[in-house]
C-alpha positions in Angstrom: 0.0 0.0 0.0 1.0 3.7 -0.2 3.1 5.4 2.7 2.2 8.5 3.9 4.2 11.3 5.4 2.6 14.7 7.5 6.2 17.1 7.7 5.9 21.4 7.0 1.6 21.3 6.8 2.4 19.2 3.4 0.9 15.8 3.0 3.1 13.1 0.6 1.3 10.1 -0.6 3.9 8.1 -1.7 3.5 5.3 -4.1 6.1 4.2 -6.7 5.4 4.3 -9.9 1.9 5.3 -9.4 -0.5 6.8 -12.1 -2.2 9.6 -10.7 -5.8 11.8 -12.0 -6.0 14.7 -10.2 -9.0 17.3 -10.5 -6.4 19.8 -9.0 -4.0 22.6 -10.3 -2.6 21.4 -13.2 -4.3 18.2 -13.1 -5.0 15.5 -15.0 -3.1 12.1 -15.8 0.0 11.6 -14.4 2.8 9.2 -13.2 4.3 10.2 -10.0 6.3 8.5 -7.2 3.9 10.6 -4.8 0.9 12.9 -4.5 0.3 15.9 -2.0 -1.9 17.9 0.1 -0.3 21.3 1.3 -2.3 23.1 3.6 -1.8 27.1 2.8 -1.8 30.2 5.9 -4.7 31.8 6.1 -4.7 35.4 3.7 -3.0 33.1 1.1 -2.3 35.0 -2.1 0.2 32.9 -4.3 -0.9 33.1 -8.1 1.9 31.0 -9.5 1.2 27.5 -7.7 3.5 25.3 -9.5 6.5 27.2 -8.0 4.6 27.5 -4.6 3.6 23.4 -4.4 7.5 23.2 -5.6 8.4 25.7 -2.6 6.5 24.2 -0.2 7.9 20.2 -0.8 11.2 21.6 -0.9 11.0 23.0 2.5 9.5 20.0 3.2 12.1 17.9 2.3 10.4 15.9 -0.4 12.0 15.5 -3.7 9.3 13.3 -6.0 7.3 16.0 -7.9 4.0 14.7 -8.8 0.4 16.1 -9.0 -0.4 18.1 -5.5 -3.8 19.8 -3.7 -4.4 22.9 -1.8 -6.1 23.6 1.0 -7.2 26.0 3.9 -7.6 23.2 6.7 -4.7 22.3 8.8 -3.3 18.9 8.2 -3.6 18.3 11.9 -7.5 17.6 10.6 -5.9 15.2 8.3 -7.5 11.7 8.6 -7.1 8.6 6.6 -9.3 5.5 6.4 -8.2 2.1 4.7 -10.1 -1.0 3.2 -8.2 -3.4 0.9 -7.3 -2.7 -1.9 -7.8 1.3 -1.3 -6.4 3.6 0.7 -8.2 7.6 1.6 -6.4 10.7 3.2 -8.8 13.8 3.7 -9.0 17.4 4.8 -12.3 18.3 5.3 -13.9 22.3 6.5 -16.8 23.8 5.1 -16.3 27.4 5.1 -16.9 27.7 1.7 -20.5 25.5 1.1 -21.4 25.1 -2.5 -25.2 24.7 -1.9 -27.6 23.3 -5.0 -30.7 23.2 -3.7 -33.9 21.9 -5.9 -36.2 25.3 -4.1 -34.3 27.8 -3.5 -35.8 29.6 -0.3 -35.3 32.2 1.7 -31.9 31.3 2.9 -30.3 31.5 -0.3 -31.9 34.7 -1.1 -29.1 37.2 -2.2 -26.4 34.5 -1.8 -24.3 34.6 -5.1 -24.0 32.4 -7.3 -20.2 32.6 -8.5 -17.0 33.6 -6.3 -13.3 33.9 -6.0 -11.4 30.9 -5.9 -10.6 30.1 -2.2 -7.9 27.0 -1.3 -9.9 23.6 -1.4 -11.9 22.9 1.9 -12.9 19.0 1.3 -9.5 17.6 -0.2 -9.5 13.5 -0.7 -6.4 11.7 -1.9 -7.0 8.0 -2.3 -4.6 5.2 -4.1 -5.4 1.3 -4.9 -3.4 -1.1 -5.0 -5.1 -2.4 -8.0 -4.1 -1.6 -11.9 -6.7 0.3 -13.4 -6.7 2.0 -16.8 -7.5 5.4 -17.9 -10.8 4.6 -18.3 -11.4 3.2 -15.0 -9.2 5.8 -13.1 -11.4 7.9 -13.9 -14.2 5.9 -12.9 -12.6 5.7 -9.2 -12.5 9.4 -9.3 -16.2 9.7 -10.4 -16.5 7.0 -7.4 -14.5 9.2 -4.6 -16.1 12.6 -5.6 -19.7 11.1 -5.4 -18.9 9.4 -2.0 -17.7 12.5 -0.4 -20.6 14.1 -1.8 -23.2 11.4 -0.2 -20.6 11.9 2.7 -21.3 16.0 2.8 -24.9 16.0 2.0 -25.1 13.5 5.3 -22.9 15.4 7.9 -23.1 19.0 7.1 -26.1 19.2 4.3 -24.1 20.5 1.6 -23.0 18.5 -1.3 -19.7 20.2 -1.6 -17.1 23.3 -1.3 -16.7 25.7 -3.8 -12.8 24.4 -4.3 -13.3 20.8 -3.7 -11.1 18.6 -5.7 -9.7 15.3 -5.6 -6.6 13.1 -6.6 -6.8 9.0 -7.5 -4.3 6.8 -7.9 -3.4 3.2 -8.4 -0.3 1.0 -9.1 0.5 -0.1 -13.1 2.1 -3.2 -11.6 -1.1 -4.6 -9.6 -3.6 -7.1 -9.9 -6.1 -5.4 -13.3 -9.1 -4.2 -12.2 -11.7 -3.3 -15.2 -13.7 -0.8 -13.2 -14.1 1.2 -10.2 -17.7 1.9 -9.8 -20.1 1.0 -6.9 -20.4 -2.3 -7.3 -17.2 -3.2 -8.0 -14.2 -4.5 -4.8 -12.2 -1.6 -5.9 -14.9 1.2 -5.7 -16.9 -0.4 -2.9 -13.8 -0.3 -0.7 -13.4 3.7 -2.2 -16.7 4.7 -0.9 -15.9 3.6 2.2 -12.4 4.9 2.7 -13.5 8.5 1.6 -16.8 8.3 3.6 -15.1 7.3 6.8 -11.9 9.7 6.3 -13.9 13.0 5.0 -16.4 12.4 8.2 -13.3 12.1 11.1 -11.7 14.9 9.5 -14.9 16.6 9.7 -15.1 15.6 13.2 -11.8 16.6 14.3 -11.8 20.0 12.5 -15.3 21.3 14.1 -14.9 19.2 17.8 -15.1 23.0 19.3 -17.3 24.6 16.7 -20.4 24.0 15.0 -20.1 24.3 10.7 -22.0 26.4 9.0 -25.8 26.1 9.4 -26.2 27.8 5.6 -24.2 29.3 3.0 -25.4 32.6 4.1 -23.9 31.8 7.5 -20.4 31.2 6.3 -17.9 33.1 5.6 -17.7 32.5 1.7 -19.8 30.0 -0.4 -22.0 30.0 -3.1 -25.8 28.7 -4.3 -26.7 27.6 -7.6 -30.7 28.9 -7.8 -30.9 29.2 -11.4 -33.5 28.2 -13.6 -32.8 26.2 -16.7 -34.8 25.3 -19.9 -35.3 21.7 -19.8 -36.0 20.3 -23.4 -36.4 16.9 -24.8 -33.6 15.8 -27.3 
């Protein structure tokens, strides 16, 4: 399984010669010895984040570059669940709810619906030990992201952050797995590894303080209340 290393509020998940998808800066596919989570000071302003993510593991002492995360929580809310054949690592504050509701009301009444960019409040970082392709990569991303939102909607009643983002990995030289949904060993064991890690983090991160009751109540977030035209195709 993947080793994982807390040193300088940066998070390294290493795994060697992993294949990473990251929904990140500068995401996408990528082979890495190692993914991170760097937690950032609070009034953080860096606009070139390749050389800060760079800064940051070099004071860190990690060399392995490789596809890294953002976020505003301290990594002393850092939690990490395991099932075989998956491992999760999650930050999780919701000072920045992304609410969708289905009625808008009255508490999302002059709540925006766009905003600036704020360092990712629900980070997850999860690796299998299983080879999966491209294809079903992504499918164990499409797995995480919907777990953490089930895991959200359940704990704090918002689906999501306005920053959220996620990185998946798993190891070329494993047992082949041809998908990573739901039903499947590799995405059942997912859903419960980011359920369980996104929740203690969650736990840990508000033990002295409520979150949020709405979006108005928080100090940044955003509700999606438009109306669409809904058409037949």
């Amino acid at each position: 399984m993947s080793e994982a290393t807390v040193r300088e509020g940066v998070l390294r998940v290493a795994r060697q010669g992993a294949r990473w998808l990251s929904t990140g800066p500068d995401g996408g596919y990528r082979d890495a010895d190692a993914a991170y989570n760097v937690s950032v000071p609070e009034g953080w302003t860096e606009t070139d984040l390749d050389a800060y993510v760079a800064d940051r593991r070099e004071r860190a002492r990690f060399d392995a570059p490789g596809p890294a995360l953002l976020t505003g929580v301290d990594l002393a809310h850092c939690r990490g669940a395991r099932s075989d054949p998956v491992i999760a690592y999650a930050t999780a504050g919701v000072s920045n709810p992304a609410a969708l509701p289905v009625d808008a009301g009255d508490a999302d009444a002059g709540v925006p619906e766009t905003a600036e960019a704020h360092p990712g409040t629900v980070n997850v970082l999860l690796v299998t030990t299983r080879s999966l392709d491209r294809g079903a990569l992504a499918g164990l991303l499409a797995t995480a992201v919907e777990a953490k939102t089930a895991t959200l909607l359940a704990e704090t009643g918002f689906p999501g952050t306005t920053t959220d983002a996620v990185v998946a990995g798993t190891d070329p030289d494993g047992e082949p797995a041809r998908f990573a949904g739901s039903a499947t060993a590799v995405g059942a064991a997912a859903r419960a590894c980011v359920r369980d890690a996104v929740r203690a983090s969650l736990a840990s991160r508000y033990a002295e303080r409520a979150p949020p009751d709405s979006v108005a109540d928080a100090e940044h977030g955003v509700a999606t209340t438009r109306r669409t035209e809904v058409f037949a195709p």
